[in-house]
C-alpha positions in Angstrom: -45.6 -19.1 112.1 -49.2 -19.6 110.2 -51.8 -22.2 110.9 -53.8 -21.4 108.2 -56.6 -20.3 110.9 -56.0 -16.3 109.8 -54.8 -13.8 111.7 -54.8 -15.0 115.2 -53.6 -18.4 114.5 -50.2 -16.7 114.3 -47.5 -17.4 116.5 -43.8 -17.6 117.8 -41.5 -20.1 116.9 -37.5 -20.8 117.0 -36.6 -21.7 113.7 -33.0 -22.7 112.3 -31.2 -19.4 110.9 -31.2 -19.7 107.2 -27.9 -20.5 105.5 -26.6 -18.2 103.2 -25.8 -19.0 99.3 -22.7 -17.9 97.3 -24.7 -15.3 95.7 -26.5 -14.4 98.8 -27.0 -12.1 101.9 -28.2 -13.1 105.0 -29.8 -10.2 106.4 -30.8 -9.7 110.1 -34.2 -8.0 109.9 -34.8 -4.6 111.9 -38.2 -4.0 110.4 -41.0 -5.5 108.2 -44.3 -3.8 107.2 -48.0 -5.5 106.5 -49.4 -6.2 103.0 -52.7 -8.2 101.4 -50.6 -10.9 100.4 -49.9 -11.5 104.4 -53.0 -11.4 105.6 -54.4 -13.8 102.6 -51.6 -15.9 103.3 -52.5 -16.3 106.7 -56.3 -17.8 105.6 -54.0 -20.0 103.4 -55.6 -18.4 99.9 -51.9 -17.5 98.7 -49.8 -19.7 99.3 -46.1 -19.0 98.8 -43.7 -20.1 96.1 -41.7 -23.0 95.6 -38.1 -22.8 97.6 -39.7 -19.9 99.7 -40.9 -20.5 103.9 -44.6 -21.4 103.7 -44.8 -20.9 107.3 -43.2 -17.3 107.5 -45.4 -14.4 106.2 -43.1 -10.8 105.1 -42.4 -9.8 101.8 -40.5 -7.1 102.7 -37.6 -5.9 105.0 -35.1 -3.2 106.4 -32.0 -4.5 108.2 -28.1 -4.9 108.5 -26.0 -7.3 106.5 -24.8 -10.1 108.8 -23.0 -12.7 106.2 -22.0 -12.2 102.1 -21.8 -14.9 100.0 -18.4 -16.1 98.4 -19.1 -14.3 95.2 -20.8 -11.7 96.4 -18.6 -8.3 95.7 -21.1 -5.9 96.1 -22.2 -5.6 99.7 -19.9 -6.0 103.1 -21.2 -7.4 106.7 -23.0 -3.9 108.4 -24.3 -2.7 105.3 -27.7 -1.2 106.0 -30.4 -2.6 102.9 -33.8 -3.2 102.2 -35.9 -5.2 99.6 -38.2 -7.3 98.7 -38.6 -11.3 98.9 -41.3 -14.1 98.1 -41.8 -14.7 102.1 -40.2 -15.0 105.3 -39.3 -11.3 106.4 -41.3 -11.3 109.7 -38.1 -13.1 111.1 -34.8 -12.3 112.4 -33.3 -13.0 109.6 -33.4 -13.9 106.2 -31.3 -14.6 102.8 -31.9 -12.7 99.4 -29.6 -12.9 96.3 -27.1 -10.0 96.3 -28.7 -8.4 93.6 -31.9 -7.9 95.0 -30.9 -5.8 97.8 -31.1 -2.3 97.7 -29.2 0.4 99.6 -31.3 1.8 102.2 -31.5 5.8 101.7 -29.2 7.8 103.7 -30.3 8.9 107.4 -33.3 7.1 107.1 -34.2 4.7 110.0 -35.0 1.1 109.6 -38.7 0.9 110.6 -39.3 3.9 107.9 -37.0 2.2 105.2 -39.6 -1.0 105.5 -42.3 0.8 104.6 -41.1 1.5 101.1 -40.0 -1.5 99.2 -43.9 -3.3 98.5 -45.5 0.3 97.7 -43.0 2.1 95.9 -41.8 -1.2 94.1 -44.9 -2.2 93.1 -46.4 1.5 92.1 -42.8 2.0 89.8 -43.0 -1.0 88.3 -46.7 -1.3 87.3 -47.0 2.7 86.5 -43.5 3.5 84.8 -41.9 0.4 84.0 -45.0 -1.0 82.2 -47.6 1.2 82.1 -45.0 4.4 80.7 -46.0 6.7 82.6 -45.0 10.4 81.6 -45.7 14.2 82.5 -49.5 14.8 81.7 -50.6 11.7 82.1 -54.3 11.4 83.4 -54.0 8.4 86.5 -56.7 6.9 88.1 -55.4 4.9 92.0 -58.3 2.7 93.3 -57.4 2.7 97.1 -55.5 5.6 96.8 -55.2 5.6 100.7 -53.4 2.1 100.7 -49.5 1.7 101.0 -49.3 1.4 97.4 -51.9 3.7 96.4 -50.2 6.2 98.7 -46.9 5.8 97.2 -48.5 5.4 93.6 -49.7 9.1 94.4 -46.1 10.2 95.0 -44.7 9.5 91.5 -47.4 10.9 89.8 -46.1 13.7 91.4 -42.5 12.8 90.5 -43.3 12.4 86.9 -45.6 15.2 86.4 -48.9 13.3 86.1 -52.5 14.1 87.3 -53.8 11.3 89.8 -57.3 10.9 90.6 -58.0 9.0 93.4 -60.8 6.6 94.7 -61.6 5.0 98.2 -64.0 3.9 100.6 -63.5 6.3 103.2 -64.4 10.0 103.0 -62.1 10.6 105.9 -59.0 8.6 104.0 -59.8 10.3 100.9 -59.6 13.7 102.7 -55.9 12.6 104.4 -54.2 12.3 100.7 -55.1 15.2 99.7 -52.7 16.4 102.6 -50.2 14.5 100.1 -50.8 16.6 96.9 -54.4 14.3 95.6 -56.6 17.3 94.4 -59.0 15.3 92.7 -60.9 12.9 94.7 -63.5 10.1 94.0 -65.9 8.6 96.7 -67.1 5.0 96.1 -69.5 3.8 98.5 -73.1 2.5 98.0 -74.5 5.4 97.9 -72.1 6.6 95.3 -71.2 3.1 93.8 -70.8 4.9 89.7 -67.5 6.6 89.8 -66.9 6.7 85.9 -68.8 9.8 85.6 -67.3 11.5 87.5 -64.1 10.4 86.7 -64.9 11.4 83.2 -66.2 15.2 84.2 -62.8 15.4 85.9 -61.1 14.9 82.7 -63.4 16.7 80.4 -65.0 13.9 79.2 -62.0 12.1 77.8 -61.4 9.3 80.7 -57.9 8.5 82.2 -54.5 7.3 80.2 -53.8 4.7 82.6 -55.2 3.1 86.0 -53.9 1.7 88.7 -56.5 -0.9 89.8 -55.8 -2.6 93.1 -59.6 -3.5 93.5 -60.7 -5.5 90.9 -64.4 -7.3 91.3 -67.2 -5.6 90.6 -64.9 -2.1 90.1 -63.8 -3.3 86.6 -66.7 -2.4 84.5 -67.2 1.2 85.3 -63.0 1.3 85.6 -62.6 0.4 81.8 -65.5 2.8 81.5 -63.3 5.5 83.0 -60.6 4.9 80.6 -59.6 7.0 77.6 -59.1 5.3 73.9 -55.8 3.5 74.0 -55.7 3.6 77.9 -53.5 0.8 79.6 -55.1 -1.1 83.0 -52.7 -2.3 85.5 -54.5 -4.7 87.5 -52.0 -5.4 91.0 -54.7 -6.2 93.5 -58.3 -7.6 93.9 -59.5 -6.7 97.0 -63.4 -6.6 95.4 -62.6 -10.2 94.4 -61.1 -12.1 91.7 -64.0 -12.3 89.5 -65.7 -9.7 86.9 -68.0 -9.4 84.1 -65.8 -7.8 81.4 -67.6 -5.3 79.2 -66.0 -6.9 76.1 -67.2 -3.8 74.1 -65.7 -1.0 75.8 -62.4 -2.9 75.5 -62.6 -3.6 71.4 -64.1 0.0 70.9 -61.9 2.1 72.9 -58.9 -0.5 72.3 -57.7 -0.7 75.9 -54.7 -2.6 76.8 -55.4 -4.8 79.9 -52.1 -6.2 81.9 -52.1 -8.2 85.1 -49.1 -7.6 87.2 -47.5 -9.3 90.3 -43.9 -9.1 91.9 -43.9 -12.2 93.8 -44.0 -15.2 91.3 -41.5 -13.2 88.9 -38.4 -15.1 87.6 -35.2 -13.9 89.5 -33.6 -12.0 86.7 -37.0 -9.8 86.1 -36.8 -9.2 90.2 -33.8 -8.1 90.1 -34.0 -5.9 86.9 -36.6 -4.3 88.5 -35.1 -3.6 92.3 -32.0 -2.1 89.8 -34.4 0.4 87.7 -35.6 1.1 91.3 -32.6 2.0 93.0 -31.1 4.1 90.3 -34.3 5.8 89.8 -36.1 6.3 92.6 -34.0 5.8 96.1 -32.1 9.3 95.2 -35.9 10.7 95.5 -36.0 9.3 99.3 -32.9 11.2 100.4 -34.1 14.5 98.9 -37.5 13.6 100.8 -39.3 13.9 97.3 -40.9 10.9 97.9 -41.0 9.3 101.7 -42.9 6.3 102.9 -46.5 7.0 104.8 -47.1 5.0 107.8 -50.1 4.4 109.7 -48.5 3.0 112.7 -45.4 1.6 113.8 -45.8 -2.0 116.2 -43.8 -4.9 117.7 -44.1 -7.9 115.8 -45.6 -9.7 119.0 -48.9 -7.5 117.5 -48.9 -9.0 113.9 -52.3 -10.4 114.3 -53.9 -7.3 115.7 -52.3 -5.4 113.0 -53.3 -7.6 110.2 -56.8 -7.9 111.7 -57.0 -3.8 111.1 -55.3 -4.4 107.5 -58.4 -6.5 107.3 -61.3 -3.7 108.3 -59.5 -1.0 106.2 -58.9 0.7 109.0 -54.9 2.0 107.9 -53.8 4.4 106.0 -50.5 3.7 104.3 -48.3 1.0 105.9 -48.4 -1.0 108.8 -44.7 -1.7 109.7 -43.4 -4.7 112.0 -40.7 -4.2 114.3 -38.0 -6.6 116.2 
């Protein structure tokens, strides 16, 4: 449950088990993983939706099927599924309309099948969904070593694209290019201009497209980095929500700027999207093409330590929660 005093105001409750809709599962949760939007809702700087538990952090889960709704046809009690929802998945258990629910891969185990839904979700939707991504594509992944970043990594792979990568962390940086990253980009304050050399890495031209979980300060030198006609998909702000826009750069290179977030999405877009996802992409888990990267596996008793490292950057990949 959150208090609102961060991390280590956290704490065990009983709650009522939630009741389960016509159109609903109620899912009994084997795993959960870690993600920003946790750890800010923990401070109480993101509050969650309307009709969603503001007390229950989790926006994402791997479990079993415990009760179908009267219309649901699609799903029986024992089915193994994961997905995402606007809060409550560090519980037992938890409803989600039918249609949101995705089949968990074959053979894969819960606490591994948790770690995919936020990172590959969010990296499908805001690279090939919106931002079209394609084979030759030039990528730039601000924290490439996050969950997303990580799995934003993997389909350029899948799709035939060329990822650049930036981070914080030498050491990080050096770990994803165990996962395929060849051409790496250290921001630090020594090395705080990255758009040249993001620019020498693509002869000059800048990147197509970028996935920008920073934000802040970043965003001048990342539309700097860009291409003409490039398309910015801004997910995250970890460098802060604020930014002086080079207004310029944007008119004379005519960039296309979108903002992008899962949670506060209508229903039907949610589940559009977790369809598109599970016909494209969950095949790719069972062939091992793509796979989840997890820094560390822990009982939910240690969610405030683990969100406390979340906090330091101190992971690479996801964090996952276990009952």
């Amino acid at each position: 449950m959150i208090s609102g005093e961060g991390p280590r105001g956290l704490s065990m409750k009983d709650v009522a088990a939630p009741s389960c809709g016509p159109d609903e599962l109620r899912v009994g949760v084997k795993a959960s993983a870690l993600n920003r939007a946790d750890l800010l809702q923990t401070l109480g700087l993101y509050p969650a939706p309307a009709g969603v538990p503001s007390d229950i952090p989790g926006l994402e889960y791997a479990g079993e099927v415990l009760e179908v709704g009267a219309r649901v046809t699609r799903w029986k009690k024992g089915d193994r599924v994961m997905g995402l929802v606007a809060g409550g998945a560090w519980a037992e258990q938890l409803v989600t309309h039918e249609r949101e629910a995705i089949a968990m891969p074959e053979g894969l185990e819960f606490s591994r099948a948790a770690a995919i839904p936020e990172a590959f979700i969010t990296s499908f939707d805001a690279l090939a969904l919106q931002g079209q991504l394609t084979a030759g594509t030039q990528v730039l992944i601000h924290a490439v070593a996050s969950g997303v970043g990580t799995a934003a990594l993997q389909l350029c792979a899948l799709f035939g694209a060329r990822p650049i990568g930036t981070g914080r962390n030498a050491a990080k940086l050096e770990r994803a290019t165990h996962l395929g990253l060849r051409d790496t980009v250290l921001v630090n304050a020594e090395q705080p201009h990255f758009a040249d050399r993001v620019k020498a890495l693509t002869s000059g031209r800048g990147v197509d497209l970028v996935l920008d979980l920073v934000g802040g300060d970043w965003l001048p030198q990342t539309l700097d980095a860009m291409a003409p006609q490039g398309t910015l998909m801004l997910v995250g702000l970890v460098a802060g929500a604020s930014a002086e826009v080079p207004l310029r750069t944007v008119l004379g290179k005519r960039l296309t700027v979108i903002g992008t977030t899962l949670r506060a999405r209508p229903l039907e877009e949610k589940i559009a999207v977790a369809r598109s996802f599970e016909q494209l992409l969950v095949p790719h888990f069972k062939t091992t093409r793509l796979a989840p990267v997890i820094d560390r596996v822990v009982p939910i008793v240690e969610a405030p330590a683990a969100l406390e490292r979340l906090a330091a950057n101190d992971s690479f990949g996801k964090t996952v929660l276990t009952w």
